[in-house]
mmCIF file as gemmi writes it, N, C-alpha and C atoms, coordinates in Angstrom:
data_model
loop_
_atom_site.group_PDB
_atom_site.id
_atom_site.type_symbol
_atom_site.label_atom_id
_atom_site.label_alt_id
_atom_site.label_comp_id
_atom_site.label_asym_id
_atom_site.label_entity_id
_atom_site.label_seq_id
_atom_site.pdbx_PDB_ins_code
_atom_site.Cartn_x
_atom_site.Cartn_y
_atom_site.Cartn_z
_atom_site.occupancy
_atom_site.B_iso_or_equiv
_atom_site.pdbx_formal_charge
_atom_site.auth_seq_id
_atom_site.auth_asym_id
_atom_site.pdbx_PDB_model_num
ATOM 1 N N . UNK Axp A 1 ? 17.032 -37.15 -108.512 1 0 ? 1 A 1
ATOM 2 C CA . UNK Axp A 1 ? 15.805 -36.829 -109.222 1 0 ? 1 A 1
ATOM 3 C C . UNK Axp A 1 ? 15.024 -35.805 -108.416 1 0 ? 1 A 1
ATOM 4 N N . UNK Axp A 2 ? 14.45 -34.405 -108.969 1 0 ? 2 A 1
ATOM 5 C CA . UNK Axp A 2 ? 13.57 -33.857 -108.318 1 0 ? 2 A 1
ATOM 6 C C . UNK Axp A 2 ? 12.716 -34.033 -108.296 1 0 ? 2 A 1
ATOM 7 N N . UNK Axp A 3 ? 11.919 -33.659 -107.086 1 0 ? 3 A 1
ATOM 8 C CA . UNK Axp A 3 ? 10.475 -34.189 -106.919 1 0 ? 3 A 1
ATOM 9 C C . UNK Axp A 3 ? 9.405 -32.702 -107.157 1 0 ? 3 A 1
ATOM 10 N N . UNK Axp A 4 ? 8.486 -32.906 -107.479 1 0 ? 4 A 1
ATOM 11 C CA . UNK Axp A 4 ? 7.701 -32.352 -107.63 1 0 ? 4 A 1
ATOM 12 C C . UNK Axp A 4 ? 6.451 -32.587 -106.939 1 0 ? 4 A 1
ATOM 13 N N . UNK Axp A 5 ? 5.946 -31.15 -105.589 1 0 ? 5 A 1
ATOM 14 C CA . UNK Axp A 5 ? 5.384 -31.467 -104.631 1 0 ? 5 A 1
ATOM 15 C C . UNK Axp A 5 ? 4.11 -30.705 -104.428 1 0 ? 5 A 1
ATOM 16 N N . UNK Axp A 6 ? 2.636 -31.237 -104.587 1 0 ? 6 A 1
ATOM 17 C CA . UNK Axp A 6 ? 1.853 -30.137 -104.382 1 0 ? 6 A 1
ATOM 18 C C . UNK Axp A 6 ? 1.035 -30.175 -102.928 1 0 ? 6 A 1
ATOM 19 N N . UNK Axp A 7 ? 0.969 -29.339 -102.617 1 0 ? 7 A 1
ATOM 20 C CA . UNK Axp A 7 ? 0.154 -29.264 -101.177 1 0 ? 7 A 1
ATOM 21 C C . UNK Axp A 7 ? -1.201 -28.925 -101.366 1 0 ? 7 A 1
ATOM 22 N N . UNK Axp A 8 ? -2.428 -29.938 -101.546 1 0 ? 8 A 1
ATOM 23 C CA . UNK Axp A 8 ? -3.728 -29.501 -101.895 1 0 ? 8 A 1
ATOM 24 C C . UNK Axp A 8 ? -4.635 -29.147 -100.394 1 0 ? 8 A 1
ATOM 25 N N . UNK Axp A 9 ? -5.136 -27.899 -100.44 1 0 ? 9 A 1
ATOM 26 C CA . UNK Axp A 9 ? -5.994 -27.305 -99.436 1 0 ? 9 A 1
ATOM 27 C C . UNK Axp A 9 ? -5.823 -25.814 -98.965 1 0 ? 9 A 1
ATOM 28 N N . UNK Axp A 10 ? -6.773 -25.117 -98.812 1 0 ? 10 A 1
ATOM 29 C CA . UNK Axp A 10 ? -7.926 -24.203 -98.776 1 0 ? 10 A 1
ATOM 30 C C . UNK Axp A 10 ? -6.993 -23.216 -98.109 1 0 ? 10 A 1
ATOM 31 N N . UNK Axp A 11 ? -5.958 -23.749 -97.072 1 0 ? 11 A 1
ATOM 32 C CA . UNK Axp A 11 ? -5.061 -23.176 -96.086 1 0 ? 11 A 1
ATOM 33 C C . UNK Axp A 11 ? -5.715 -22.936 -94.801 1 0 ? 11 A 1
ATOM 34 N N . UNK Axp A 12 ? -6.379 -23.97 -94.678 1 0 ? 12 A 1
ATOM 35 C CA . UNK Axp A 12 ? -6.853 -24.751 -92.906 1 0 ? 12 A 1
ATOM 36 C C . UNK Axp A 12 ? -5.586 -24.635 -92.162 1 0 ? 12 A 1
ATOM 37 N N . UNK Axp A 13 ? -6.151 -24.679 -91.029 1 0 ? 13 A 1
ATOM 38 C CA . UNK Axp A 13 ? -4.491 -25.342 -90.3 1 0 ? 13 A 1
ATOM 39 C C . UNK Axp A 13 ? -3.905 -26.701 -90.239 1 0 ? 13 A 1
ATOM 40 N N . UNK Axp A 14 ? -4.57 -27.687 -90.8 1 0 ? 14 A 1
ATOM 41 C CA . UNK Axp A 14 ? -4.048 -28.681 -91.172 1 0 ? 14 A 1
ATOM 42 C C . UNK Axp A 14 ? -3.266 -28.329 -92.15 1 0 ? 14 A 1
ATOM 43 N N . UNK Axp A 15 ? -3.861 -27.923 -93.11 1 0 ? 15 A 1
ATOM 44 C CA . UNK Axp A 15 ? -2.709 -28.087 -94.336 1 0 ? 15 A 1
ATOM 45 C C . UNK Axp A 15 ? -1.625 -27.266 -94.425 1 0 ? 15 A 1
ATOM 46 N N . UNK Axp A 16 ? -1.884 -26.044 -93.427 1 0 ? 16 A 1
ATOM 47 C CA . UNK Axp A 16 ? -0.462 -25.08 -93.317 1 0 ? 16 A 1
ATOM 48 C C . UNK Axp A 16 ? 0.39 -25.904 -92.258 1 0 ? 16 A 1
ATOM 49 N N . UNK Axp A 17 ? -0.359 -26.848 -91.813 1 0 ? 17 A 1
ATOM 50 C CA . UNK Axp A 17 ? 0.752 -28.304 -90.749 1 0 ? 17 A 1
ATOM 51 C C . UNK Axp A 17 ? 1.443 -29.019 -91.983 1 0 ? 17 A 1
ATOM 52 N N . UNK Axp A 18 ? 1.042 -29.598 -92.896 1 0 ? 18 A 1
ATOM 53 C CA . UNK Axp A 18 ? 1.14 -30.21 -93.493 1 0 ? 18 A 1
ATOM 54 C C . UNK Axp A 18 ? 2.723 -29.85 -94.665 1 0 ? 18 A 1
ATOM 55 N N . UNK Axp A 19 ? 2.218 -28.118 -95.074 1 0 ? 19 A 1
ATOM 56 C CA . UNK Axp A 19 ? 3.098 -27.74 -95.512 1 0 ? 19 A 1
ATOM 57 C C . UNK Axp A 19 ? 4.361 -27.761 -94.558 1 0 ? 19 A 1
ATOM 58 N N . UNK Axp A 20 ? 4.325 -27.184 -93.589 1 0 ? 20 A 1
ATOM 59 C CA . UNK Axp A 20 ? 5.15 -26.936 -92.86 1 0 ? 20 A 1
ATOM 60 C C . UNK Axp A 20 ? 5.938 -28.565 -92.568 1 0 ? 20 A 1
ATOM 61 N N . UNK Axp A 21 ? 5.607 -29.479 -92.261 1 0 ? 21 A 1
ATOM 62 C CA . UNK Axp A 21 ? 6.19 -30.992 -92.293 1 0 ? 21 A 1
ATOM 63 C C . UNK Axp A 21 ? 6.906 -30.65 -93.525 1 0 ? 21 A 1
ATOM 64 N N . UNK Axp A 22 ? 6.462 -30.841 -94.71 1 0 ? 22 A 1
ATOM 65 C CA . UNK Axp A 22 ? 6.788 -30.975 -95.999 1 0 ? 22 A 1
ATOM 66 C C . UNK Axp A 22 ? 8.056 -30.193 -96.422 1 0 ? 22 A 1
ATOM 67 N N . UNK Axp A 23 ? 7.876 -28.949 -95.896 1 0 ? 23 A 1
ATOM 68 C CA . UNK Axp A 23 ? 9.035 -27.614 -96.244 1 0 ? 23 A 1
ATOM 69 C C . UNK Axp A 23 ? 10.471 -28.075 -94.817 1 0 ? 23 A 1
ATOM 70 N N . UNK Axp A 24 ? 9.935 -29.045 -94 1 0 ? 24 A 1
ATOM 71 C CA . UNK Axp A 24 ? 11.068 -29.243 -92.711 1 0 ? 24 A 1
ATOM 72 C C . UNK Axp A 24 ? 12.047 -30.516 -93.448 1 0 ? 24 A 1
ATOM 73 N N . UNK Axp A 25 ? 11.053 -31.394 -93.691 1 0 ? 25 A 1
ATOM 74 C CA . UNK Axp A 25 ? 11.175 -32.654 -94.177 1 0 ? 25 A 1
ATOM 75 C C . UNK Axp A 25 ? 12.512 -32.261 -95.419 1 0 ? 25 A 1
ATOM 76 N N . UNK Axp A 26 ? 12.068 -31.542 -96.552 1 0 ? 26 A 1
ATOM 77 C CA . UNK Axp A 26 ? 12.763 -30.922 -97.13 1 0 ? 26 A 1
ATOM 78 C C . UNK Axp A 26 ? 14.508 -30.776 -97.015 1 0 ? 26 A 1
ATOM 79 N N . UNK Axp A 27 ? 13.966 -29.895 -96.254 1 0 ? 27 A 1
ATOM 80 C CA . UNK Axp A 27 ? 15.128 -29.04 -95.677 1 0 ? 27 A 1
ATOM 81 C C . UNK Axp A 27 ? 16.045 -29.504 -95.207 1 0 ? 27 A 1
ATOM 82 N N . UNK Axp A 28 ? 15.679 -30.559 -94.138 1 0 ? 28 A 1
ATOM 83 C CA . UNK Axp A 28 ? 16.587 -31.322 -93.461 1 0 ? 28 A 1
ATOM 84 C C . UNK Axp A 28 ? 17.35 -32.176 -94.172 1 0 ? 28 A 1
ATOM 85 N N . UNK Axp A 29 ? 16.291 -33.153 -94.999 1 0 ? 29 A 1
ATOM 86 C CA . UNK Axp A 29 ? 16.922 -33.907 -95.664 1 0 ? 29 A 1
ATOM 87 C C . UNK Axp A 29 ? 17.71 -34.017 -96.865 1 0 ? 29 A 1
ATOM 88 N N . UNK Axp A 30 ? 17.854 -32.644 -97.417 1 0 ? 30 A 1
ATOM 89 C CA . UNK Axp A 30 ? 18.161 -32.322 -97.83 1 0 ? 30 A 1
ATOM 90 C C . UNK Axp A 30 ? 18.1 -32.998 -99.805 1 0 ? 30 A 1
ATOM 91 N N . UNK Axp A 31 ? 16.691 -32.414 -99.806 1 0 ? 31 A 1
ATOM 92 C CA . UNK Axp A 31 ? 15.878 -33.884 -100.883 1 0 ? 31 A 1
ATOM 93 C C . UNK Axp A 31 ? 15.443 -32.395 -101.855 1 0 ? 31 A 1
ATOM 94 N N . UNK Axp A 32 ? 16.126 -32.763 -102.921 1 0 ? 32 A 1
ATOM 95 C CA . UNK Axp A 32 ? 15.706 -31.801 -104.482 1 0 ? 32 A 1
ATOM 96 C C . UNK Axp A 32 ? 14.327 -31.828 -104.879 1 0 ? 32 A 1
ATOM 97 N N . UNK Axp A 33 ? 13.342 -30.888 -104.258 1 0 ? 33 A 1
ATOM 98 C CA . UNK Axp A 33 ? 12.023 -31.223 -104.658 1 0 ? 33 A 1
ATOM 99 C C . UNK Axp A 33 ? 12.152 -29.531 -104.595 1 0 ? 33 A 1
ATOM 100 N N . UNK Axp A 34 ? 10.394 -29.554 -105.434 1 0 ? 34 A 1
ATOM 101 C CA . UNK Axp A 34 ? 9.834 -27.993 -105.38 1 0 ? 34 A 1
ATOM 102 C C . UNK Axp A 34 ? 8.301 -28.466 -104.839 1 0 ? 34 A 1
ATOM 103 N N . UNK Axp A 35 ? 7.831 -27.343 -104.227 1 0 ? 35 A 1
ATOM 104 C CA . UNK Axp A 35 ? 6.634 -27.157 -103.45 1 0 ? 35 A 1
ATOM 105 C C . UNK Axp A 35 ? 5.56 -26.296 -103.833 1 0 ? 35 A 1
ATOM 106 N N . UNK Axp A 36 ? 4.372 -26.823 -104.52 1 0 ? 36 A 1
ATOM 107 C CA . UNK Axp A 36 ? 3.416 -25.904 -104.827 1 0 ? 36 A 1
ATOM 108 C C . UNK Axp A 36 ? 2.245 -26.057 -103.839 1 0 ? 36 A 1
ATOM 109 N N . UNK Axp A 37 ? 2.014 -25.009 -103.386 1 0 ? 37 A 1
ATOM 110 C CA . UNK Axp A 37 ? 0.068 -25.112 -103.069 1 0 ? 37 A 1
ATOM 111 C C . UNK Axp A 37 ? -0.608 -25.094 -103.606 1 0 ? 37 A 1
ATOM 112 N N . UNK Axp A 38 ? -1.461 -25.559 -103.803 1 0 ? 38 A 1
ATOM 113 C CA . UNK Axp A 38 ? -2.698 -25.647 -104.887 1 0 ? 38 A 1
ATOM 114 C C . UNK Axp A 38 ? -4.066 -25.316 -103.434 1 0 ? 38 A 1
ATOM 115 N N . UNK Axp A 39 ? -4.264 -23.908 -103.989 1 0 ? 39 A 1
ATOM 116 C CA . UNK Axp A 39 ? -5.261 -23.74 -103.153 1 0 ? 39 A 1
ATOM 117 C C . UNK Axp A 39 ? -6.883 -23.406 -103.608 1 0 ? 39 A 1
ATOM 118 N N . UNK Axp A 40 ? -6.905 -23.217 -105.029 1 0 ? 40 A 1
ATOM 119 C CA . UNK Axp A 40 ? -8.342 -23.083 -105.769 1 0 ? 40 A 1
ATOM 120 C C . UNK Axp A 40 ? -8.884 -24.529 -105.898 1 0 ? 40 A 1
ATOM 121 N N . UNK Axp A 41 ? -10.116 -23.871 -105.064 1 0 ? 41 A 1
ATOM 122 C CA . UNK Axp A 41 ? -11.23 -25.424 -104.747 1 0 ? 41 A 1
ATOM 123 C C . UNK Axp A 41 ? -11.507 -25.928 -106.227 1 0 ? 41 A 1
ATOM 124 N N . UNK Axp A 42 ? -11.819 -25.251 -107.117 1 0 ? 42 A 1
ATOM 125 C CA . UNK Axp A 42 ? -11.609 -26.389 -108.531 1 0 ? 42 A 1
ATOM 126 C C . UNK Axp A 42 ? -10.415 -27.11 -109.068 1 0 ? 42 A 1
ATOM 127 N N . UNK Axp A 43 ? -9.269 -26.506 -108.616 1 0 ? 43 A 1
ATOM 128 C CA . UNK Axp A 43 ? -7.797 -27.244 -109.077 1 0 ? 43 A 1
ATOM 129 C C . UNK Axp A 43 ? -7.945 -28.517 -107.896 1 0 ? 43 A 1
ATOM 130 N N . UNK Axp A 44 ? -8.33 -28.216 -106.681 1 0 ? 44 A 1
ATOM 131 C CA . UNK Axp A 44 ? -8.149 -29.547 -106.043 1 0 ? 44 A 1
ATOM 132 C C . UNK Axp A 44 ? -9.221 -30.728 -107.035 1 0 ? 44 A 1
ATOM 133 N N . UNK Axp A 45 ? -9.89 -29.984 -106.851 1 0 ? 45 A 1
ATOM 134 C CA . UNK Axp A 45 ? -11.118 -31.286 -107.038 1 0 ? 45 A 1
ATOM 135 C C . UNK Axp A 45 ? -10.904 -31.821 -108.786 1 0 ? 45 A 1
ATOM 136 N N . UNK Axp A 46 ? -9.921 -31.246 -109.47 1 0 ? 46 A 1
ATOM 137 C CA . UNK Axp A 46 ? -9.852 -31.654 -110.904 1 0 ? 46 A 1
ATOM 138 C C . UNK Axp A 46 ? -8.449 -33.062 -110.127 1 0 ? 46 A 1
ATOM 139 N N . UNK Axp A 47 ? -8.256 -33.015 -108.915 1 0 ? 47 A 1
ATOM 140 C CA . UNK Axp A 47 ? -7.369 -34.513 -108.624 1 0 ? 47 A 1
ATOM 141 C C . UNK Axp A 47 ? -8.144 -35.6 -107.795 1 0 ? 47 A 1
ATOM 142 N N . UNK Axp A 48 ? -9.306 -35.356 -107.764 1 0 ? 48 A 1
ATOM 143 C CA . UNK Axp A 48 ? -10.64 -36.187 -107.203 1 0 ? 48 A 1
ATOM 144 C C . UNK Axp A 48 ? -9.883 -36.391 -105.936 1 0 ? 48 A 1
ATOM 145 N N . UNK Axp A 49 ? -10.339 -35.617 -105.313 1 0 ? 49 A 1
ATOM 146 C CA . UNK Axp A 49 ? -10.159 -35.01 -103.229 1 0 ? 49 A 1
ATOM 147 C C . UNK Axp A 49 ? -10.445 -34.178 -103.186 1 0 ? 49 A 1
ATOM 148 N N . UNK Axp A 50 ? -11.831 -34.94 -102.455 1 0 ? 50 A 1
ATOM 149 C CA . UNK Axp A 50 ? -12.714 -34.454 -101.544 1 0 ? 50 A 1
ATOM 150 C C . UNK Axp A 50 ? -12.422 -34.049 -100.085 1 0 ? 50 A 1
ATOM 151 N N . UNK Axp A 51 ? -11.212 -34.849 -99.276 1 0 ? 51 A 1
ATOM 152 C CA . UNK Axp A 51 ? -10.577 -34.087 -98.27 1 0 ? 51 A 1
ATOM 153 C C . UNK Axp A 51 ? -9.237 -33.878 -98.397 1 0 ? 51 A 1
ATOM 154 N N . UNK Axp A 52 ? -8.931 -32.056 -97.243 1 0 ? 52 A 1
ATOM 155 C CA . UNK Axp A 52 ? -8.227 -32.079 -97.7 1 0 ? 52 A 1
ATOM 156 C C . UNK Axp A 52 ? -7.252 -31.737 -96.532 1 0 ? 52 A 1
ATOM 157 N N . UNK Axp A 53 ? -5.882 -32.002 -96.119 1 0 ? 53 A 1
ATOM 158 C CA . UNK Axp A 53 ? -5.068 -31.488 -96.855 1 0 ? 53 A 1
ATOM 159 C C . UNK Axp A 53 ? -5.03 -32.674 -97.461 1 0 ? 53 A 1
ATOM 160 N N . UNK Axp A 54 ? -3.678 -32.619 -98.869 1 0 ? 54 A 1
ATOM 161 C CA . UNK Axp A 54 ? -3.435 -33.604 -99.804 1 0 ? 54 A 1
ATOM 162 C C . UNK Axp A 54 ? -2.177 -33.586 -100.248 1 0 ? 54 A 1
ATOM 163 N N . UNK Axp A 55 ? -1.534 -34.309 -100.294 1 0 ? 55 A 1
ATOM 164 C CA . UNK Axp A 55 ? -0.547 -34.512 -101.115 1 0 ? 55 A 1
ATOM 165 C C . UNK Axp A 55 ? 0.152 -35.33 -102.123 1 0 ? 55 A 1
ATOM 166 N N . UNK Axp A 56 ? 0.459 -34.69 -102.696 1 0 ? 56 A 1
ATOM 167 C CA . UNK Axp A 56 ? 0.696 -34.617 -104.226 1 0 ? 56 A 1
ATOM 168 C C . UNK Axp A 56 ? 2.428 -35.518 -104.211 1 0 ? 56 A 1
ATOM 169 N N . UNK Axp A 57 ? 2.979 -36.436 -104.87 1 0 ? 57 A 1
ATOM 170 C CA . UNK Axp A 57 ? 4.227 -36.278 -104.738 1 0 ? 57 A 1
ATOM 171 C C . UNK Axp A 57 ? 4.434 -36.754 -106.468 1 0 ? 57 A 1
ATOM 172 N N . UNK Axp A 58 ? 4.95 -35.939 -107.088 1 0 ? 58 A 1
ATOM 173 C CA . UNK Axp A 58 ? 5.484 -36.15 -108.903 1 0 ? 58 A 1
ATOM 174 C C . UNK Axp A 58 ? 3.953 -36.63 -109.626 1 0 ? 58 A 1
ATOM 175 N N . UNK Axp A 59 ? 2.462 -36.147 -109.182 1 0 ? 59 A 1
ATOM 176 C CA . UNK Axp A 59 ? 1.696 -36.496 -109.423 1 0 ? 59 A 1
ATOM 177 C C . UNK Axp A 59 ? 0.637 -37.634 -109.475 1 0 ? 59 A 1
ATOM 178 N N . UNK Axp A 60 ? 1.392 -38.158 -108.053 1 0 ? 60 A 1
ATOM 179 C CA . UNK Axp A 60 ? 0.539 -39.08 -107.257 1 0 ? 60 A 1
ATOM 180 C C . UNK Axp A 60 ? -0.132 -38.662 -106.101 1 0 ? 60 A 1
ATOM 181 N N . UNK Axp A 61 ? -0.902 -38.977 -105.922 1 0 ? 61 A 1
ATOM 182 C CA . UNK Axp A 61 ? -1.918 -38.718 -104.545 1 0 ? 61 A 1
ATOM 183 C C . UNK Axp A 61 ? -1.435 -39.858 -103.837 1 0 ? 61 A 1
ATOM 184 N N . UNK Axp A 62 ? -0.659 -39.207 -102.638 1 0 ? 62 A 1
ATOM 185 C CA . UNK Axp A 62 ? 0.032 -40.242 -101.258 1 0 ? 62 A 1
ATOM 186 C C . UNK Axp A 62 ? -0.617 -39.956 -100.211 1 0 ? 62 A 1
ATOM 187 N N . UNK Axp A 63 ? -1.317 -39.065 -99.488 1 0 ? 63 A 1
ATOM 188 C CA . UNK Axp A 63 ? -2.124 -38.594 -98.801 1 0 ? 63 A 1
ATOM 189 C C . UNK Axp A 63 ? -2.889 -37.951 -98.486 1 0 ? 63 A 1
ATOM 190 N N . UNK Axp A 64 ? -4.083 -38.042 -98.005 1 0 ? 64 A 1
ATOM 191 C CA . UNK Axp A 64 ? -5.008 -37.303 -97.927 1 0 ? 64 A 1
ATOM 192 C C . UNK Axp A 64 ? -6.102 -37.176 -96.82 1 0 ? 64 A 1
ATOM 193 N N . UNK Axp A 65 ? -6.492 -36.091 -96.638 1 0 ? 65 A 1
ATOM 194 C CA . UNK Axp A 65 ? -7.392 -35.801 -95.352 1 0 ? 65 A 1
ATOM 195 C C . UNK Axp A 65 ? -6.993 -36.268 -93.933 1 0 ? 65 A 1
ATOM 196 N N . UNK Axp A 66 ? -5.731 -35.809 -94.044 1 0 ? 66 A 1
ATOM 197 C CA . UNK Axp A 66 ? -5.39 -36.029 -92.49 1 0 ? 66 A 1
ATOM 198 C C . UNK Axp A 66 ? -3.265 -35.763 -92.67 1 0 ? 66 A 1
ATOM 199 N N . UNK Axp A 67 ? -3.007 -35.009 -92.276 1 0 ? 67 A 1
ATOM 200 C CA . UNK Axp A 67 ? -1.404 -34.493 -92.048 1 0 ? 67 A 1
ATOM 201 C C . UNK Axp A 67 ? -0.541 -35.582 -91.328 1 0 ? 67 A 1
ATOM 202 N N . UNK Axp A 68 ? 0.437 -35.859 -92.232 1 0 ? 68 A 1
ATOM 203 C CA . UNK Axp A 68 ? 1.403 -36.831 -92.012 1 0 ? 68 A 1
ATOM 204 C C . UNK Axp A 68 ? 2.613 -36.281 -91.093 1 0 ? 68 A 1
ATOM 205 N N . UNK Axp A 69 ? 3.019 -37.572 -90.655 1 0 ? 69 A 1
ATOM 206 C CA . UNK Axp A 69 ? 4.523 -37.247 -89.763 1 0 ? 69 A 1
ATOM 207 C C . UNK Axp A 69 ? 5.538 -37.288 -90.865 1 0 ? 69 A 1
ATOM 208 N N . UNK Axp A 70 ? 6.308 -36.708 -89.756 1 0 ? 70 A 1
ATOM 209 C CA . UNK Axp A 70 ? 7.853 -36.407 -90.895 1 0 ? 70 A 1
ATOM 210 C C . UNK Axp A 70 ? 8.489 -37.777 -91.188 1 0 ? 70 A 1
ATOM 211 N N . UNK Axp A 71 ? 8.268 -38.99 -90.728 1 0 ? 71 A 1
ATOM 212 C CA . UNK Axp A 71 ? 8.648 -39.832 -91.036 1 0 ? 71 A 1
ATOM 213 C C . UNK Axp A 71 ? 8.041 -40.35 -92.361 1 0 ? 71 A 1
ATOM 214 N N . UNK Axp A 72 ? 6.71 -40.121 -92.361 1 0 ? 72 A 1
ATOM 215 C CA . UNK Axp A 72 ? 6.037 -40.653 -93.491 1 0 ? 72 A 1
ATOM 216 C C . UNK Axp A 72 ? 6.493 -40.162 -94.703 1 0 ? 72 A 1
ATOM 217 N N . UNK Axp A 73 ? 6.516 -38.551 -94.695 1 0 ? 73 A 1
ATOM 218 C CA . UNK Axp A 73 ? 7.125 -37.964 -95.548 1 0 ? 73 A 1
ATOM 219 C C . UNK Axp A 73 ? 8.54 -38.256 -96.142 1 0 ? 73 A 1
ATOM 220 N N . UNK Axp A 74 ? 9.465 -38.738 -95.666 1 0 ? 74 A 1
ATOM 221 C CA . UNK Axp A 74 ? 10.499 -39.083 -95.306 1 0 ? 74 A 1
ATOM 222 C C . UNK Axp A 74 ? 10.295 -40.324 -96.512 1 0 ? 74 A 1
ATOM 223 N N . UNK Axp A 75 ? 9.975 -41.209 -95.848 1 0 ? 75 A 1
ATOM 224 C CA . UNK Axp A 75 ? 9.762 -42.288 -96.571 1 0 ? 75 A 1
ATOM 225 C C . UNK Axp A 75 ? 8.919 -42.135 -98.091 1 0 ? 75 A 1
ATOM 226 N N . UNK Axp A 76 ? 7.961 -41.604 -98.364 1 0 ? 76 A 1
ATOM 227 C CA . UNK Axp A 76 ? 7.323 -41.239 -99.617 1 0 ? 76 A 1
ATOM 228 C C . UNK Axp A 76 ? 8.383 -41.019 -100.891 1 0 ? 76 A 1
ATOM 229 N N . UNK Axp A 77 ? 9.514 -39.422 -99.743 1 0 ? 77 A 1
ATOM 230 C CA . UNK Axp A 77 ? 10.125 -38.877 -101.388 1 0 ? 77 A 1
ATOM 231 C C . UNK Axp A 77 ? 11.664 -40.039 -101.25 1 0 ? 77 A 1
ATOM 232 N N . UNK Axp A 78 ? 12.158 -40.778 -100.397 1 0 ? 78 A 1
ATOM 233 C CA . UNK Axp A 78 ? 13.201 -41.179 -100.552 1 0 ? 78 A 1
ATOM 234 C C . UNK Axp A 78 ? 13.128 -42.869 -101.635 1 0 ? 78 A 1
């Protein structure tokens, strides 16, 4: 099943951390997803988050305001 992945935030360096986990995590694991940023401050806030980075996984909010380890990630899309 592919996943469908959005990366919500402004492009802080958290959230270009965040992506970057996300795009490794990916890669390695070799897990069928696609990756959007969502970086317009009204598209975030139409997913009620207020901090950010955020992530999105098939249109759930799994995290937010604070960048996850690759394990977490790991565990989310598997």
């Amino acid at each position: 099943m592919s996943h469908v992945i959005k990366i919500l935030g402004t492009g802080c360096p958290k959230c270009q951390a965040m992506t970057g986990i996300v795009k490794d995590v990916i890669a390695e694991q070799h897990i069928d997803a696609t990756v959007e940023k969502i970086e317009n401050i009204e598209d975030i806030i139409r997913y009620n988050v207020m901090s950010t980075p955020a992530l999105v996984i098939n249109e759930v909010i799994t995290i937010k305001g604070r960048v996850p380890s690759k394990n977490e990630v790991i565990a989310l899309l598997k």
